[in-house]
C-alpha positions in Angstrom: 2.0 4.9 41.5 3.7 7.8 41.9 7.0 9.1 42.0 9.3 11.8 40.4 8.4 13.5 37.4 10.5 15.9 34.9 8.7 19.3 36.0 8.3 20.2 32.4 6.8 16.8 31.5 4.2 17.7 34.2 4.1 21.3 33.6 3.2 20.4 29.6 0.3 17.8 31.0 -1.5 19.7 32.9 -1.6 22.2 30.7 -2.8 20.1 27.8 -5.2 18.7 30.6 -6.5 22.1 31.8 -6.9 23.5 28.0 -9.2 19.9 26.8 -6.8 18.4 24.8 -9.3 15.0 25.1 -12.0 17.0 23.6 -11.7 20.6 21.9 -8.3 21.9 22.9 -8.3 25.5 23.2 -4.7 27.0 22.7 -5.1 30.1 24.1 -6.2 28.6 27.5 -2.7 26.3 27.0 -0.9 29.5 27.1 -2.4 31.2 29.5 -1.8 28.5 31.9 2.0 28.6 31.0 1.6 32.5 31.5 0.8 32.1 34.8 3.1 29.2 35.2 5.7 31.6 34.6 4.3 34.7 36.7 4.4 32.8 39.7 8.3 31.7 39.3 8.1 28.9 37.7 11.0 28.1 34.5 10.6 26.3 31.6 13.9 24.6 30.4 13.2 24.7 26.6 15.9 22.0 26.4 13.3 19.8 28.0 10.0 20.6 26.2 10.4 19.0 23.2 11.3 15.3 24.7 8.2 16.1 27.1 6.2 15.9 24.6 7.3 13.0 23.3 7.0 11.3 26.4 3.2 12.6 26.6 2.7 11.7 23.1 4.4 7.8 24.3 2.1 8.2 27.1 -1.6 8.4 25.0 0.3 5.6 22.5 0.4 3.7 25.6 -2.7 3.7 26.6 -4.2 3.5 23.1 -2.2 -0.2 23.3 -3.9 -0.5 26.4 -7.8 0.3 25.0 -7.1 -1.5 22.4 -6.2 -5.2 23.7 -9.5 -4.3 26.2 -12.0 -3.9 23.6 -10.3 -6.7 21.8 -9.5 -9.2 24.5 -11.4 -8.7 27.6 -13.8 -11.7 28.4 -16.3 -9.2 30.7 -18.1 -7.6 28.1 -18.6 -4.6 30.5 -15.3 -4.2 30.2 -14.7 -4.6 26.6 -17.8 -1.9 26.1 -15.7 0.5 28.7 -12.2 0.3 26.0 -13.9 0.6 23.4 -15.0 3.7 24.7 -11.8 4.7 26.1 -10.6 4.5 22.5 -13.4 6.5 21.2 -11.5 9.8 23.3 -7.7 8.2 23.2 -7.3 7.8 19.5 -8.4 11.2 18.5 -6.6 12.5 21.5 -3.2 11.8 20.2 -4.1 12.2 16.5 -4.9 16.1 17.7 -1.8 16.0 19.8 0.4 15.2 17.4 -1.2 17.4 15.2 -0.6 20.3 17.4 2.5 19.3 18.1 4.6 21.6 15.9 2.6 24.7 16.6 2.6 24.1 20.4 7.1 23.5 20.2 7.0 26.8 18.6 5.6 28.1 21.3 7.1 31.7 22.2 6.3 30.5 25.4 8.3 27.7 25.3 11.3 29.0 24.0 12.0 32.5 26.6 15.1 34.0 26.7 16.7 32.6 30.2 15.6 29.5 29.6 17.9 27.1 28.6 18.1 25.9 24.8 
């Protein structure tokens, strides 16, 4: 599906995509991709980054729901193999990311002056 997206929302997943938030998340990647987010014109709206995250956070909850019931439910056994799995890198995932969570909103970053707050 597509459709369209709060640019923050998908400014803050790419950046947790790019910096391996799945795996070994590496902050000063997650800024640097911000950095040059910025550099190139782009503006955060401050006012937005904290309910982006929530929705990211809602997002890997999701799909943690989702891996779940697979593993659990699924008749095919390849399939049940291939959540199980999935939760292997989901759970962790948003355990990290909510981890992070309060470092990354205080983000100097995420808060510059011109932005809106």
């Amino acid at each position: 599906s597509t459709g369209k997206l709060n640019p923050t929302y998908e400014l803050l997943q790419t950046a947790l995509e790019w910096s391996g938030i799945t795996r070994h998340f590496d902050s000063q990647l997650f800024e640097r991709f911000l950095l040059a987010y910025q550099q190139a014109g782009g503006i955060i709206d401050s006012a937005c980054v904290q309910p982006a995250f929530h929705c990211i956070l809602g997002d890997w909850l999701n799909w943690l729901l989702y891996v779940v019931d697979r593993s659990a439910n699924s008749k095919n056994p390849r399939k049940r193999k291939r959540g199980t799995e999935q939760f292997e890198l989901v759970f962790p995932t948003l355990l990290r990311l909510q981890a992070l969570l309060p470092t990354l909103l205080a983000l100097p970053l995420l808060q510059q002056p011109g932005s809106s707050k």
